[in-house]
N, C-alpha and C positions, 0 to 999 in steps of 0.2 A: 608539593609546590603549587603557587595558585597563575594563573598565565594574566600578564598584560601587557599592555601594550602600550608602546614608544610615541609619543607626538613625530608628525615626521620632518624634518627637520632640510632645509633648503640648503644647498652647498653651492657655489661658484666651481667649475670645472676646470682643471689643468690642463694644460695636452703636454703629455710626456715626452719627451724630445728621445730623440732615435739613439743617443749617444750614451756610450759611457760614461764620460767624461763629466766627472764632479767638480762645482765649484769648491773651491774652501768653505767652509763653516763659519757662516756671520762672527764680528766679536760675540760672546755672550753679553747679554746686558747683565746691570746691576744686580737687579730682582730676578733671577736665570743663574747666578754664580753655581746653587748647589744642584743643577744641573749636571756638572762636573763631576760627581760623585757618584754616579749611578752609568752603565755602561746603556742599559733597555730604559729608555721615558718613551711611553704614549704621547702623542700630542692631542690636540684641541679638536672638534670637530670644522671650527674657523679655520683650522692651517690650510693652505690652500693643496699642499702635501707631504709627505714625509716619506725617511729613505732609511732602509734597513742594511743590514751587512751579516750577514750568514756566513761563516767566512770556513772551516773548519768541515773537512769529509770529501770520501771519495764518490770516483762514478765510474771506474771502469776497473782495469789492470789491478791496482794499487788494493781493491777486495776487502778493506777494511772496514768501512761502514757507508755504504750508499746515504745518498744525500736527499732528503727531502726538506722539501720547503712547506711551512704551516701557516695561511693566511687567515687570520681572524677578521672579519667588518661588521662591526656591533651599530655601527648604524643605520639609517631607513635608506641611503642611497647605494644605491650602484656603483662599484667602484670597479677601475681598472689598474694594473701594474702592471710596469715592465719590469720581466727578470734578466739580468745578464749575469752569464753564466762564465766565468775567468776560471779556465782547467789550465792541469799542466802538464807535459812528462815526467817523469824520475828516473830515468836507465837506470844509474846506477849512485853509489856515493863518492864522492869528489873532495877531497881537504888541498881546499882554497890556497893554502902557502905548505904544505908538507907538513903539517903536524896532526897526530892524530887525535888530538883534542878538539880541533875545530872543525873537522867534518861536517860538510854540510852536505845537503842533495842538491843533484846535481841534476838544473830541471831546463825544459823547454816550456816557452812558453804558447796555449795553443790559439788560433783566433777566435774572439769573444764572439761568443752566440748570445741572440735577444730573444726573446718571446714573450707577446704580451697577452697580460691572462684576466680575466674578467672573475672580479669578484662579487656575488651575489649580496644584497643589502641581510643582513643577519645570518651571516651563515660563514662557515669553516672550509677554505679551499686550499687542497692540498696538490704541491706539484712535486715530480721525481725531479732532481735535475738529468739521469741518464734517459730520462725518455725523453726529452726535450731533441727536437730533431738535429744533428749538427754538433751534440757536445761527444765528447770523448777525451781523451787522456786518463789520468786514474787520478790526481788530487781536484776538489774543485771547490771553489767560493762561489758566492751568491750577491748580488747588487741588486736589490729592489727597491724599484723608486712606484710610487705609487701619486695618482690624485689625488687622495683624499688623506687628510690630516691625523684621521684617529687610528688606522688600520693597526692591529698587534702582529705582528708577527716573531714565529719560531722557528726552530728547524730540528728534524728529529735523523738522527745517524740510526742503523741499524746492519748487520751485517754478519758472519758467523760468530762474533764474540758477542753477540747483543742487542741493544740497542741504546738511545743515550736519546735526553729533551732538552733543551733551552731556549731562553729567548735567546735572537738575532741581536747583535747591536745597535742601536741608532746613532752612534757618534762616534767621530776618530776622535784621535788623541794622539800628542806626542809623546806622553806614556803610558805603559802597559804595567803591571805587577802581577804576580803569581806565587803566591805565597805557598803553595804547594805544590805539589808533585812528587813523582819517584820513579827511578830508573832500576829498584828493585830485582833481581831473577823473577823471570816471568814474566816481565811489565815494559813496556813500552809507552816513553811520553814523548808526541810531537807540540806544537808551537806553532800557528799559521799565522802567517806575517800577510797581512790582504792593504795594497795600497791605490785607491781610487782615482786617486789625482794626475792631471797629465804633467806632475813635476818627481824626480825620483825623492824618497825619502834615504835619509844618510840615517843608522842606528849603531848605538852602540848598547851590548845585550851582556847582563852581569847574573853569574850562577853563585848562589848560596847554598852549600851541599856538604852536609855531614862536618860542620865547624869549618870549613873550605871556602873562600872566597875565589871564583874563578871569571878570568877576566882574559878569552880565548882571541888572538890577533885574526883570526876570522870572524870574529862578532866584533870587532873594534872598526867602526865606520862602513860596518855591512851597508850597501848598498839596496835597496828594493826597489824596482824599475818602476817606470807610469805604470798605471791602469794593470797592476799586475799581481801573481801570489807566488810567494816564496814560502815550500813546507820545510822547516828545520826540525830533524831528528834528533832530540835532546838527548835521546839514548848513547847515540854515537859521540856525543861530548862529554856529558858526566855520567859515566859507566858505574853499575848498580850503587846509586844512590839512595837511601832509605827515605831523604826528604829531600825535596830540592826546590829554592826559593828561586824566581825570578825578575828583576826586571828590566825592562826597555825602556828605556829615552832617545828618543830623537833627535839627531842634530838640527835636521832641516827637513820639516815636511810632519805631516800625521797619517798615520795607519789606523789600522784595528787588528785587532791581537786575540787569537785562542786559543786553546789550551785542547788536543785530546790524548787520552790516557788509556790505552789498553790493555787488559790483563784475561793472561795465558794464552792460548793460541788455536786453532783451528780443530785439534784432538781435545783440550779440555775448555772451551769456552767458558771465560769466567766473567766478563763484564765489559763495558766500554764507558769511560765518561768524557762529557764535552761541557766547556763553559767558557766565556767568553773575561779577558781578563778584566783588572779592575784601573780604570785610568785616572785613579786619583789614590793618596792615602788618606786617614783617617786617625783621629785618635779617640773614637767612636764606633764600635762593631756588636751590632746584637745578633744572636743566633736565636731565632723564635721556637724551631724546630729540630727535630732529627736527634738531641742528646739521649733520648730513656729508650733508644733504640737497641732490640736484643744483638745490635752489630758491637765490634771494637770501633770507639768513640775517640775521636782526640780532634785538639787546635792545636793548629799551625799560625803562631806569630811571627811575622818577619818584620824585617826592622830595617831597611836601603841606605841608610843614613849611612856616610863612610866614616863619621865620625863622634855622632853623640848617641849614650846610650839613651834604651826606651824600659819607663819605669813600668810594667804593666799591671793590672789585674784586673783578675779571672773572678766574675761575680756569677756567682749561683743564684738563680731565685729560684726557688719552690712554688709549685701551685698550692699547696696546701698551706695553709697561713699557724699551724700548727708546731712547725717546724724550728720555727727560731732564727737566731739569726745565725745567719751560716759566714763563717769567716772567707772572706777575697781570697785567692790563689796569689801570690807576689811571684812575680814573674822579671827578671831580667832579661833583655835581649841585647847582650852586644852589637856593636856596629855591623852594619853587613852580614848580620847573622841570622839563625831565625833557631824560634824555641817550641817544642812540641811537647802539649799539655794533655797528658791521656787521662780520662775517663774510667779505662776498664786498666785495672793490674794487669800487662800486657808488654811491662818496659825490658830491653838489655841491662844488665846491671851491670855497673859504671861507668853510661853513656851521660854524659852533663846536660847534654841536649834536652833529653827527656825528662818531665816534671810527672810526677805520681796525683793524681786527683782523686782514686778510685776513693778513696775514703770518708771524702768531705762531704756526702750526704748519703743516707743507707741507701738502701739496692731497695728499687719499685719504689721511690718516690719521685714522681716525675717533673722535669725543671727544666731551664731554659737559661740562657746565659749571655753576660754582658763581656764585652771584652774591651778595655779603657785604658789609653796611656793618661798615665797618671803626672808624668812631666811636659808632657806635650811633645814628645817626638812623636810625628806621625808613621804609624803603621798599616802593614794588610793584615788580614788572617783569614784564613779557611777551619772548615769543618771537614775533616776526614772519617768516611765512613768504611769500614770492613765486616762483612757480613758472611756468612757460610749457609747458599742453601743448594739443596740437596747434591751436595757432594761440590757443588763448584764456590769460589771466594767471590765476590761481589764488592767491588769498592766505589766508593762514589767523592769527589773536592768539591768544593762550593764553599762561594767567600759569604762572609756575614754582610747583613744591611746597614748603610749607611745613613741612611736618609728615613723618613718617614711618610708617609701621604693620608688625604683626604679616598683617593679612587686610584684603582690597582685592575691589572688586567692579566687574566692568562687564557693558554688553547687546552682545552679538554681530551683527547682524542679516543679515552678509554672511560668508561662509567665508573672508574674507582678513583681512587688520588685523597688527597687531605691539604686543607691549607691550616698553618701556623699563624696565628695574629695576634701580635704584642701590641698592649698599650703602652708606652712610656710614660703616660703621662702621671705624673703618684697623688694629683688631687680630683681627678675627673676620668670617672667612664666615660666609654663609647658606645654608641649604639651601631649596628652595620647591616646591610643586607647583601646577599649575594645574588645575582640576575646571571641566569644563562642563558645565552643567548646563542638557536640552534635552529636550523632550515625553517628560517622568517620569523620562529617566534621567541617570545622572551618569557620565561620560568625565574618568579623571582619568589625566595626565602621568606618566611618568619623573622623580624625583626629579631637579633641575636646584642645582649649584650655582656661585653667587654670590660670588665673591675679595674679601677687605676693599679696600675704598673704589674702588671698580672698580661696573662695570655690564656687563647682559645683556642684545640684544636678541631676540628668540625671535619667529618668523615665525608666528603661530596658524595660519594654511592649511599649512604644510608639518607643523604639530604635530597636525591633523587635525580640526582643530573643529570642528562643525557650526554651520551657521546658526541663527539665532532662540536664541543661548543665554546663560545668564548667565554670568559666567567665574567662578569665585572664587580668588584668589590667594593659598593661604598659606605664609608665611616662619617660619623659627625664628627670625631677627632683622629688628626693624625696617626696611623699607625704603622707596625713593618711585620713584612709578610712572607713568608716561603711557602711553598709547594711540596709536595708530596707525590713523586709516581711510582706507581710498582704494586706489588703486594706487600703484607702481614712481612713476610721473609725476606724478599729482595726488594729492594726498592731505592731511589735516591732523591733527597733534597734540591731545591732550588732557590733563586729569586724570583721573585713577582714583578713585572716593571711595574712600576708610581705613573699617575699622568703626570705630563709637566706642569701642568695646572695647579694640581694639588702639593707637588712636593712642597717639604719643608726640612727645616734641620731637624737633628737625631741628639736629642737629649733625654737622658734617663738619670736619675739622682743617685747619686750612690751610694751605697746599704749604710745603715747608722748601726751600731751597737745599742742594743735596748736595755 
C-alpha cells in the first residue's frame, strides 16, 4: 500500500454540553428518508456533530462481556466526546403481573457518569467503560456525543464466552425488528432496550417463535424510564426457542434496540454475538458475504405484518458466470411468522418452518444472495452462522443490507478481517479504493474493480492493513458491504455503515431465465 496524505480540512467547533439529555431527532428531510433504513450512517465532515449509542454489554457483576468503546476519526482535526455511561443493577428476576412468560429483570437504575475523551485526528481510540472512574453495576450502555460530524464509531463485547464487534447506533426509532435469535439449550438471547430522552417511551414487544405468535402482558405497554436502560432476558419468555423473531414498536417515544446472543457458558465457551436491531423493513435484502462459509448457513425471513402474507425469494448469484442460471428459492412467510432458509442439509424432518437450499448450487461454488418480497409486504431477514472450531460451536445473526452507498466506514482493530462488496448495479462496474486510516497516517489500496451485479471479496491482512485503523471505502457507484472478523475457522459477518452523504436505495434486478 502506497501512503498519502489528506488536504487538511477546517471544522467550526461544538462545545458538548455536560448533559445527558437528548433532543428528539429533527424531522428527516425529504432527500434523508432512506436514512431510515440503515441503523449506523456516518455523517459529513460539515455536521457540526454526531451521536452514537452503544447500547448492549456488561461492566461489572453481570461478567458477560465487558464493554468497550471504539472511536474512529478519519479526519485532519482533533476531536473531542463525551461518553455517558447508563449502568444498571439486576438482583434478581421479577414477572411484572405473575406470569411466567413475561419475566423480566428486575433492575436499578445507577447514576450516569460522563467522561470526556480526546480523540487524536487519524487515529483509533479505545475506552473500557469499567475503567471509566465512577461506573459500576453489571449491565451498561454507552451515549456518545462527539463535535465533529464524521467520527465512526463501534463497540467490541468481550468476556469468557468471547468476544463480539459492531458498529454503535446513530439513530433512535420507534421500531426495532430482529429477525432472529434463539433461546436454544445452551444459548442465551438478551434485548437492551436504551432510552436517551427526558420523556419515558410506552413499548409493546411481539415474539415470533417456532410457528408461535407471542404477545406477553409484560411486554404490552412496557414502560422504559428517561435517560435510562432496561435489559430484558428473552430466555426467561420464550424458553428454548430454535428461532425467534422480534419486534418493537412504540407507542410514545424512540429508543434504540439490541440484540446479544450467547452460547454455552463459562466451562465450554462457545461464542458471543451483538448487533444492533434493524428500525425499518424492507422488501429489499442483500447478503454480500459469509454464505460459501465452511459454517451451517441459513436465512431468517420474518414477516410483522398481523395480517398479509410476504411472497419471497431467495436469489443465488454465482461468482462464476459459468453457472447458469440458478432458479429463486420461493418462500412463503405467513403473517407474524418467520421462515428459515438453510444452506447446508441440516434440517428436522417435518418442521414446515424450514426450507432445504442445500441443493440449488454444487458445494465450492461460491455466491452471495438476494433476498426480495416479491408482493411487497415488507420484511427483515438475518443471516445465521454455525461454525465448529476446535471443539467449541461458534454462532454469529447479522441482518442483510438495505441500502447502498458511494463511501463506507469501519474500525480495524486486528490486521486480518475481509470485506464483501456487491454491485447491484447489472449495466455498470465500480471502481473503489480502500484508505486506512492509522496513528496520523493514511494507507491507501490499488484501484480495485467491481463487474455489474457481481461482488468482491478482498482479504485486508494480505492488502496490508494495519491494526487500530479506520478503513474508508470509496466507490464511483453505489454499493453494499459487510465485514469480516475472525479467522479461516471462527469468525462473524457484519454491516458496514454508509455516509449519509452517499446513501442511496437498494435495487438489484432480478435473475431472468436465459
Amino acid at each position: 500500500m502506497k501512503v498519502t496524505r489528506w488536504p487538511a480540512i477546517l471544522i467550526l467547533a461544538l462545545l458538548i454540553s455536560a448533559s445527558l439529555i437528548i433532543q428528539p431527532d429533527n424531522e428527516v428531510a425529504s432527500s434523508s428518508v432512506l436514512q431510515k433504513n440503515q441503523p449506523s450512517l456516518v455523517g459529513d465532515i460539515k455536521n457540526l456533530s454526531s451521536t452514537w449509542y452503544c447500547v448492549a454489554g456488561s461492566v461489572g457483576g453481570a461478567g458477560l462481556a465487558n464493554h468497550e468503546v471504539l472511536i474512529g476519526n478519519p479526519s485532519d482535526a482533533k476531536s473531542s466526546v463525551l461518553i455517558s455511561v447508563v449502568s444498571v443493577l439486576a438482583p434478581n428476576q421479577q414477572d411484572l403481573n405473575g406470569e411466567s412468560e413475561g419475566s423480566l429483570l428486575e433492575v436499578l437504575q445507577l447514576p450516569v457518569v460522563q467522561k470526556e475523551v480526546p480523540v487524536p485526528p487519524r487515529a483509533v481510540t479505545s475506552v473500557k467503560l469499567s475503567e471509566i472512574e465512577g461506573v459500576s453495576g453489571e449491565y451498561a450502555s454507552a451515549l456518545i456525543q462527539s463535535n465533529l460530524g464524521n467520527l465512526i464509531v463501534e463497540h467490541r463485547l468481550t468476556g469468557p464466552l468471547g468476544s463480539a464487534q459492531s458498529a454503535c447506533a446513530s439513530t433512535t426509532s420507534p421500531e426495532w425488528n430482529f429477525a432472529a435469535g434463539t433461546t436454544r439449550l445452551g444459548t442465551r438471547e438478551m434485548i437492551f432496550l436504551f432510552n436517551p430522552y427526558p420523556d419515558s417511551a410506552v413499548l409493546d414487544i411481539t415474539f415470533a417463535a417456532d410457528g408461535r405468535t407471542r404477545r406477553p402482558d409484560s411486554y404490552n405497554g412496557l414502560v422504559v424510564p428517561p435517560q435510562s436502560l432496561l435489559p430484558i432476558d428473552v430466555t426467561s419468555v420464550v424458553t428454548l426457542a430454535e428461532t425467534i423473531s422480534t419486534q418493537i414498536i412504540a407507542r410514545t417515544g424512540r429508543i434504540v434496540a439490541e440484540r446479544l446472543v450467547m452460547f454455552g457458558d463459562e466451562v465450554v465457551p462457545n461464542g458471543l454475538d451483538v448487533e444492533v436491531g434493524l428500525p425499518s423493513l424492507n422488501d429489499l435484502w442483500v447478503f454480500p458475504g459469509g454464505m460459501e462459509s465452511e459454517a451451517l448457513v441459513s436465512l431468517t425471513i420474518f414477516n410483522p405484518s398481523e395480517t398479509e402474507v410476504a411472497d419471497v425469494d431467495v436469489e443465488i448469484i454465482p461468482d462464476v458466470s459459468n453457472v447458469g442460471y440458478v432458479e429463486p428459492i420461493s418462500v412463503s412467510v405467513p403473517a407474524a411468522s418467520s421462515r428459515v432458509v438453510n444452506f447446508v442439509l441440516d434440517q428436522k424432518e417435518g418442521d414446515p418452518s424450514l426450507i432445504d437450499a442445500s441443493t440449488r448450487i454444487a458445494k465450492g461454488i461460491p455466491f452471495w444472495v438476494v433476498v426480495r418480497s416479491t408482493n411487497g409486504v415488507p420484511i427483515a431477514s438475518e443471516r445465521v452462522l454455525i461454525a465448529s472450531s476446535e471443539g467449541n460451536l461458534n454462532s454469529g445473526y447479522n441482518p442483510g443490507v438495505s441500502v447502498s452507498g458511494e463511501e463506507h466506514y469501519l474500525i480495524l482493530q486486528e490486521p486480518s478481517g475481509k470485506v464483501a462488496i456487491a454491485n447491484p448495479a447489472s449495466d455498470r462496474l465500480t471502481l473503489l479504493q480502500i484508505e486506512a486510516i492509522s496513528n496520523g497516517d493514511i494507507f491507501s489500496s490499488q484501484i480495485i474493480e467491481v463487474s455489474a451485479k457481481s461482488r468482491k471479496i478482498i482479504d485486508l491482512q494480505q492488502l496490508g492493513v494495519p491494526q487500530n485503523s479506520v478503513l474508508r471505502i470509496v466507490s464511483t457507484e453505489p454499493v453494499s458491504i459487510e465485514r469480516y472478523i475472525g479467522t479461516n475457522k471462527s469468525g462473524d459477518w457484519g454491516n458496514v455503515s454508509p455516509a449519509t452523504a452517499s446513501v442511496s436505495s437498494l435495487y438489484i434486478t432480478p435473475p431472468e431465465f436465459d
